[in-house]
N, C-alpha and C positions, 0 to 999 in steps of 0.2 A: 648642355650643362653636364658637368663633370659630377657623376658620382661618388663620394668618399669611401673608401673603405670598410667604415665602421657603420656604413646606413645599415640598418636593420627593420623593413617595414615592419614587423610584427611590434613595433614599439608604438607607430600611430594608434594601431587601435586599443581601444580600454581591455583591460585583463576580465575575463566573465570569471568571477564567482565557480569554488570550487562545491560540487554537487555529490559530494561525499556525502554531507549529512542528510542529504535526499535520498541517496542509494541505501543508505543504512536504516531510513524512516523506512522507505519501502521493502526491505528484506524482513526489517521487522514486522511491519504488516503482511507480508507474506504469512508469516510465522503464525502472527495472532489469528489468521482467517483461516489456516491450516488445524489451528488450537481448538478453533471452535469448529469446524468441521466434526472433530473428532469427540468432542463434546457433545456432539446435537447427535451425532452418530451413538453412541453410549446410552442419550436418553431416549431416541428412539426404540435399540435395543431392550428399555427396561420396560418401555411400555410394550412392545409386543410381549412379553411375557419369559422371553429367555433369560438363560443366562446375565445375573447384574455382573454389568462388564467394572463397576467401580465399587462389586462389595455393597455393605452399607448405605452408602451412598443413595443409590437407585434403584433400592429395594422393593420401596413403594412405589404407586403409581404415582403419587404427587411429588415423592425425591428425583422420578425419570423426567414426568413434565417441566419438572424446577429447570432439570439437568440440561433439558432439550432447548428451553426457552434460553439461556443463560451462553450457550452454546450458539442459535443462531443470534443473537442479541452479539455475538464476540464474531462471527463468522461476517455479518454486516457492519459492525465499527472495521476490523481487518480490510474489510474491500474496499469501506470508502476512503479511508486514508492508504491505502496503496494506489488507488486511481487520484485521490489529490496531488501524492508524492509525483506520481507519472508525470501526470498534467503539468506541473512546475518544475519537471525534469524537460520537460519538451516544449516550452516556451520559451519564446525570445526573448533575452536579456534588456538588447542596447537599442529595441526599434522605438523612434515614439510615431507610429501613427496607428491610423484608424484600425478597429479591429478588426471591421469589416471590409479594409481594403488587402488583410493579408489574405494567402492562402489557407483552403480551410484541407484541415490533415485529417482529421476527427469527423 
């Protein structure tokens, strides 16, 4: 069978979805769990007693705890939506079977 000129396999298969807005959720979340790193960092700083790394802020012991808690509370939304974004970066599009019969990556 003669093949045409103009075949181009890449045409049978379905186009996947561009994963832009996934890479960009996930840099975000990067950011936010880096945010809050440096947050909870700051309130720890107030409650040992040095240096308030935000002024005013984390003056008190109860502005550093506020600060600390607020901080890992932002350090844990940041991780779990950068590991969702992952996860739905690295699953397959166009399979439909069993979950358990693919390979397991994770």
């Amino acid at each position: 069978m003669k093949i045409s000129d103009g075949f181009d396999a890449r045409r049978l298969r379905p186009k996947g979805q561009s994963n832009w807005r996934l890479r960009l959720g996930a840099c975000f979340a990067a950011l936010l769990a880096l945010f809050g790193v440096l947050l909870a960092l700051a309130g720890m700083i107030g409650l040992f007693g040095l240096s308030p790394a935000l002024g005013e802020l984390n003056a008190s012991p109860a502005g550093s705890a506020t600060l600390l808690l607020i901080g890992l509370l932002t350090l844990w939304f940041g991780v779990w939506l950068w590991r969702r974004c992952r996860r739905r970066m690295r699953e397959p599009l166009a399979l439909n079977i069993a979950s358990h019969l693919m390979k397991k990556h994770d």
